[in-house]
C-alpha positions as CSV (number, residue, x, y, z in Angstrom):
1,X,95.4,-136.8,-91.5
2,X,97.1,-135.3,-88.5
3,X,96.0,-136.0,-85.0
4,X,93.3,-138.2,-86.3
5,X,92.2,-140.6,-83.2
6,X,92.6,-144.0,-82.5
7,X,90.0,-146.5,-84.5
8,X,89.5,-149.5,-82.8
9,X,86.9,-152.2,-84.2
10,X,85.5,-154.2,-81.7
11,X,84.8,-158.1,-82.5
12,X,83.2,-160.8,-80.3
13,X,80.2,-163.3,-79.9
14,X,76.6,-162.0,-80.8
15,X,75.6,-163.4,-77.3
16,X,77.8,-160.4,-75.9
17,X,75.5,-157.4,-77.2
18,X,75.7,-155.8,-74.0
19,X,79.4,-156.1,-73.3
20,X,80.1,-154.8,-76.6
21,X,77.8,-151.9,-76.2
22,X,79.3,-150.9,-72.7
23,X,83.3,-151.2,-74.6
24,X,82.0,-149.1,-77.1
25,X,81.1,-146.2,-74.7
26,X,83.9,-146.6,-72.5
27,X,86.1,-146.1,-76.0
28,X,84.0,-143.4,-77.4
29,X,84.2,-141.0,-74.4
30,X,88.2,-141.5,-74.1
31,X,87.9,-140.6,-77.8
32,X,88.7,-143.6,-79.9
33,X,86.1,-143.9,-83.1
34,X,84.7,-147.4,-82.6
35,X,83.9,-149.4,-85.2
36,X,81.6,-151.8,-83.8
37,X,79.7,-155.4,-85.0
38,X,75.8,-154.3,-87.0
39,X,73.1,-155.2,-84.5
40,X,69.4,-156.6,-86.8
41,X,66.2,-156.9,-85.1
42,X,64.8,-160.1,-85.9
43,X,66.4,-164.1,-86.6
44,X,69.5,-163.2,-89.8
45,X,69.4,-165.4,-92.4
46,X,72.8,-167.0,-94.1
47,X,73.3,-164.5,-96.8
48,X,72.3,-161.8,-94.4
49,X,74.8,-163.3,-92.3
50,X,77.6,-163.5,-94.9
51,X,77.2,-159.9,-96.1
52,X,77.8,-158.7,-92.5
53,X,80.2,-161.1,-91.6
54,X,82.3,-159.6,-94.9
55,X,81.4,-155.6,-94.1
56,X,82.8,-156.4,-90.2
57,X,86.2,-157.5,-92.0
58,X,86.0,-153.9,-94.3
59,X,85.8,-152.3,-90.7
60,X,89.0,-154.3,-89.7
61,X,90.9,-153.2,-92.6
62,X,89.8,-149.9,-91.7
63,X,90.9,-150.0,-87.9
64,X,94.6,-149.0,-86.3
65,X,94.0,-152.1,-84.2
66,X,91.4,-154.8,-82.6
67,X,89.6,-155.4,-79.2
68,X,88.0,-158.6,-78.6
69,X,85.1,-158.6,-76.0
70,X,85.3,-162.2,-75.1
71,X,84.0,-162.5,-71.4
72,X,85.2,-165.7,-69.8
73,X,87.0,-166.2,-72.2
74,X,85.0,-167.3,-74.7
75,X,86.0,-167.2,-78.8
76,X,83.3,-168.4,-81.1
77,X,84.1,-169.6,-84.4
78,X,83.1,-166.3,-86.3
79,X,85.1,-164.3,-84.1
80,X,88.9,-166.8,-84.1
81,X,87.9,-166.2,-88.3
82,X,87.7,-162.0,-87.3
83,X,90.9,-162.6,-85.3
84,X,93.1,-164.8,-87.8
85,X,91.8,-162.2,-90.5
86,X,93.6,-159.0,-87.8
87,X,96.5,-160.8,-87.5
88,X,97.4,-161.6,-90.9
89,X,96.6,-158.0,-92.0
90,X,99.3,-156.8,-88.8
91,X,96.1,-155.6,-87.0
92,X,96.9,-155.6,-83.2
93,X,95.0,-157.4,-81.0
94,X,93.7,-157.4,-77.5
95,X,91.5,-159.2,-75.3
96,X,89.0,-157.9,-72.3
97,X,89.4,-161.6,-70.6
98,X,93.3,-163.0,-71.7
99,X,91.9,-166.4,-70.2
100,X,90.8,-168.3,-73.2
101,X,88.7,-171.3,-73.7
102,X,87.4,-173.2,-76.6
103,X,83.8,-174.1,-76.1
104,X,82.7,-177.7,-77.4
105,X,79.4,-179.7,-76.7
106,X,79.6,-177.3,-73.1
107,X,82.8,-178.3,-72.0
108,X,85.3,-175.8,-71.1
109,X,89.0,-176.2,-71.1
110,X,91.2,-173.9,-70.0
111,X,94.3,-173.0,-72.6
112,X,96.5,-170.8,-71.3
113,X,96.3,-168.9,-67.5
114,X,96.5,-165.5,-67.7
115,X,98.0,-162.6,-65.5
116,X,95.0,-160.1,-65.9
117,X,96.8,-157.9,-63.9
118,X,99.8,-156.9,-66.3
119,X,97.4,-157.5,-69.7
120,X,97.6,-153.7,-71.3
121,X,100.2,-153.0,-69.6
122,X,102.9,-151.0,-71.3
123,X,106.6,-152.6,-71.5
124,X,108.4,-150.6,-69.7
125,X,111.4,-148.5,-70.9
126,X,114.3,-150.5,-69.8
127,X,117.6,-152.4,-70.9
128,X,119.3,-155.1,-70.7
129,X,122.3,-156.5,-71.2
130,X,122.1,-159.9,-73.6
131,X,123.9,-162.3,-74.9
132,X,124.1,-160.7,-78.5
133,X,126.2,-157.7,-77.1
134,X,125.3,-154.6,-76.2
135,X,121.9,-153.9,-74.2
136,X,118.3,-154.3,-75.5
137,X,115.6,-152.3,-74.5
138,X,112.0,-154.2,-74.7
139,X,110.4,-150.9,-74.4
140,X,111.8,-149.4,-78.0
141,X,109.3,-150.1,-81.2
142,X,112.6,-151.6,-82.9
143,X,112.6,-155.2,-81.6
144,X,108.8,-155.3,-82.7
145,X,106.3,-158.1,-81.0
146,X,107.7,-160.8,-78.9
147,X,107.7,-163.5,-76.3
148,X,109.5,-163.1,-73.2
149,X,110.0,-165.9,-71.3
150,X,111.2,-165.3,-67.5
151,X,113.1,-168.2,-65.8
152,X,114.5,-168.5,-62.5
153,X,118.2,-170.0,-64.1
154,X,119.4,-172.4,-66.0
155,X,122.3,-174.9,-64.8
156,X,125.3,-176.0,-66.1
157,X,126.9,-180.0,-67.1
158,X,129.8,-179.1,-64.6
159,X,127.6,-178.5,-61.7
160,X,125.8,-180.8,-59.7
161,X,121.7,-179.4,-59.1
162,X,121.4,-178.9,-55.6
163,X,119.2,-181.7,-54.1
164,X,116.4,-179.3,-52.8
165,X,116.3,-177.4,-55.7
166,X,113.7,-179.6,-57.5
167,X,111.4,-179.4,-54.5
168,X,110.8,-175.4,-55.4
169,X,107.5,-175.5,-57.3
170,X,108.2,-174.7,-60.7
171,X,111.7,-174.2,-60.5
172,X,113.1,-177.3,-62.2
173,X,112.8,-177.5,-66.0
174,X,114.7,-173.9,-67.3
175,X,117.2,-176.1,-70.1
176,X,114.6,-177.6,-71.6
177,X,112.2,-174.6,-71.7
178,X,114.8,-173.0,-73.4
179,X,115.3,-175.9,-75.8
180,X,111.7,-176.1,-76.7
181,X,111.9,-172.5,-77.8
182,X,115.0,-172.6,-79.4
183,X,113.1,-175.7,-81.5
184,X,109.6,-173.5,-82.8
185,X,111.6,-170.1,-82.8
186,X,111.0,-170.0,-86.8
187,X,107.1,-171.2,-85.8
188,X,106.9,-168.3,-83.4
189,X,108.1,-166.0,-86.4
190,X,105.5,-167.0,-88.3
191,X,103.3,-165.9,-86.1
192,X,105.2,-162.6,-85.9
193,X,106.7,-163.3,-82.7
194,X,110.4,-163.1,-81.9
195,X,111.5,-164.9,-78.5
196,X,114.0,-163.6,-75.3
197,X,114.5,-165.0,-72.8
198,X,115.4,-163.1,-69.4
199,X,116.6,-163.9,-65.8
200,X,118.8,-162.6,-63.1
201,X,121.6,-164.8,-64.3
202,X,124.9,-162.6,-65.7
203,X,125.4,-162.0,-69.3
204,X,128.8,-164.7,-69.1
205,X,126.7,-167.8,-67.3
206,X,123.9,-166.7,-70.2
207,X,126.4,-167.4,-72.8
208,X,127.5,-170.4,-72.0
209,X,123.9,-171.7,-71.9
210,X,123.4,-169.1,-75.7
211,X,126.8,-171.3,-76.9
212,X,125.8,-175.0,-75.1
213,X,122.2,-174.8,-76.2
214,X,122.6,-173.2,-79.6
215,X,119.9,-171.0,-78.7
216,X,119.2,-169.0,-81.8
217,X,117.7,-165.5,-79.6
218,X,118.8,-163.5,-76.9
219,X,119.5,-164.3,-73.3
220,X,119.0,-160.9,-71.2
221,X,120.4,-160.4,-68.0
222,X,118.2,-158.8,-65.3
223,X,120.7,-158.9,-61.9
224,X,118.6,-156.1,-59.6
225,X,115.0,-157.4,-60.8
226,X,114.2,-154.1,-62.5
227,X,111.1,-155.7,-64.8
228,X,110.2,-157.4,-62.1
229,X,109.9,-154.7,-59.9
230,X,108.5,-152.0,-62.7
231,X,105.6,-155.0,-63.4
232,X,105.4,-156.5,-60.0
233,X,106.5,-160.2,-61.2
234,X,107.2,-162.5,-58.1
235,X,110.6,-163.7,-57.2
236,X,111.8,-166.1,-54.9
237,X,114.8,-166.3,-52.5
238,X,117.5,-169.4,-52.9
239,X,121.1,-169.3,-51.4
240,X,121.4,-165.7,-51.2
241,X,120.0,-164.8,-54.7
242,X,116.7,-163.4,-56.5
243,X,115.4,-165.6,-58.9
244,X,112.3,-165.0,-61.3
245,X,109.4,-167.1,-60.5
246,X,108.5,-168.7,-64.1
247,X,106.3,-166.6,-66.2
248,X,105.7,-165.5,-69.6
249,X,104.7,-162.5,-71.2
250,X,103.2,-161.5,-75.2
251,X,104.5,-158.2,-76.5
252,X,102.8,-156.6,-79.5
253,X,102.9,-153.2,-80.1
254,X,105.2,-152.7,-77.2
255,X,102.0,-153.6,-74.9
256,X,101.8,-156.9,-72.8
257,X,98.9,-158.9,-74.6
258,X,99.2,-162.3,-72.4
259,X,100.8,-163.2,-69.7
260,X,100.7,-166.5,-68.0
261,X,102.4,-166.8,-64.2
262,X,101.7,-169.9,-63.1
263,X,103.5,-173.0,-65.8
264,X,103.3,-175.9,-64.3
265,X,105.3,-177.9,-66.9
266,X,107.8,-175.5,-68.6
267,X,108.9,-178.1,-71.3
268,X,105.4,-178.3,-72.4
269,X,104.8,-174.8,-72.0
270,X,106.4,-173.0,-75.4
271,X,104.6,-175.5,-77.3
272,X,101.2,-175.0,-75.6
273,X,101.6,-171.2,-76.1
274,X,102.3,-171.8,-79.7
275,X,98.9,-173.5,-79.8
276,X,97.5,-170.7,-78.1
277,X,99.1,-168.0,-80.7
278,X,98.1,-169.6,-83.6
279,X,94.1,-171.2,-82.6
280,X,92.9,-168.1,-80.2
281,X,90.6,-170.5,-79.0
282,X,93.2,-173.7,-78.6
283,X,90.8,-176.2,-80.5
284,X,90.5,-176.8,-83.8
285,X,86.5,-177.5,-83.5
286,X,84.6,-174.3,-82.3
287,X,81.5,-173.6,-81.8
288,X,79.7,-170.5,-83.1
């Protein structure tokens, strides 16, 4: 059908009626059909359960893409099942809080640190040069979903690290951040996720790191900060140059769907995303 709208089917915890209800209106009057969770009156029994638990999956199939009202954070264990379930049917999905936590016994734990700010945001239409050849533009449906991880630079075997350049918080650590992606690209793809990576660095000193590292994606080249400027990303001053501050940022569907800005350990980090990707709620026991 031409011009048909948007249909979006909304998913999260039974303890967020009211959230759910106010997404749905906000949705309806910008004239998306919502397909929303079945609210009973009265205590639902197991098979009662299972019936709607199956008929909310129907609405999935039936939806162009997935918003999970998940205030705080919070995934339950029905609701990771509803998201695993989008995914593997390439439903998009988004998130009203992009900070998740898994919820155990009461605790909370935070998984990944998220810039609310740029989650929805549209990528912007711009290219870069990269290390393939030619330019890549991050806005164009073509390259699909990815990870982009920014990095201030990476260094190079014949050149000694500046003393003061591990005292920059969160500056130290680009080679092996890039290593650790190199080493889960393929489990990346099989979350639908292809990696760049992307600093002020020029394409030639990105090459050598490509050819050194035998990093299987693309190094892009970003010299005047023009993401950072179209998304407001922070930079830093050292010897003369712009640098990225450390950050990441999950396409899909050419929107930004997570985006951490603070890593404290960038080794660590690709891995922990990973985690993230693939267990919404980062622990393998959930609560309901």
């Amino acid at each position: 059908m031409l011009n048909r709208p948007e249909v979006v089917c909304i998913c999260g915890s039974a303890r967020f009626v009211a959230e759910m209800r106010k997404a749905n209106g906000e949705l309806t009057l910008s004239g998306i059909i919502v397909l929303a969770p079945g609210e009973m009156n009265g205590t639902v029994g197991d098979d009662q359960k299972a019936v709607l638990d199956a008929l909310h999956l129907r609405k999935i199939d039936l939806s162009d893409r997935v918003l999970v009202v998940n205030p705080g954070g919070y995934i339950g264990e029905s609701t990771s099942r509803e998201i695993d379930y989008a995914r593997a049917t390439g439903k998009p999905v988004s998130f009203t809080d992009s900070a998740w936590r898994w919820q155990d016994g009461g605790m909370n734990e935070q998984i990944i640190e998220a810039g609310a700010r740029l989650v929805g945001m549209p990528v912007p239409a711009l290219e870069f040069a990269a290390t393939t050849g030619g330019t890549v533009d991050l806005g164009r449906d073509e390259i699909g979903d990815f990870v982009l991880f920014i990095y201030p630079r990476t260094g190079r075997p014949d050149q000694l690290e500046p003393d003061d350049w591990a005292l920059i918080p969160g500056a130290k650590g680009c080679t092996a951040e890039s290593c650790e992606f190199r080493d889960l690209a393929a489990e990346f793809s099989r979350v639908g996720l292809s990696i760049y990576g992307l600093s002020t660095q020029d394409t030639v000193y990105q090459q050598e790191a490509v050819e050194r590292l035998h990093l299987p994606y693309p190094l892009l080249s970003d010299p005047n900060v023009q993401l950072g400027r179209a998304l407001g990303i922070e930079t830093f001053k050292y010897s003369g140059t712009e640098l990225y501050k450390r950050c990441t940022l999950v396409v899909r569907d050419r929107v930004i769907v997570m985006a951490q800005l603070e890593i404290a350990d960038a080794a660590s980090h690709p891995r922990e995303l990973l985690a993230a990707l693939s267990t919404p709620t980062g622990h393998p026991h959930r609560s309901a």
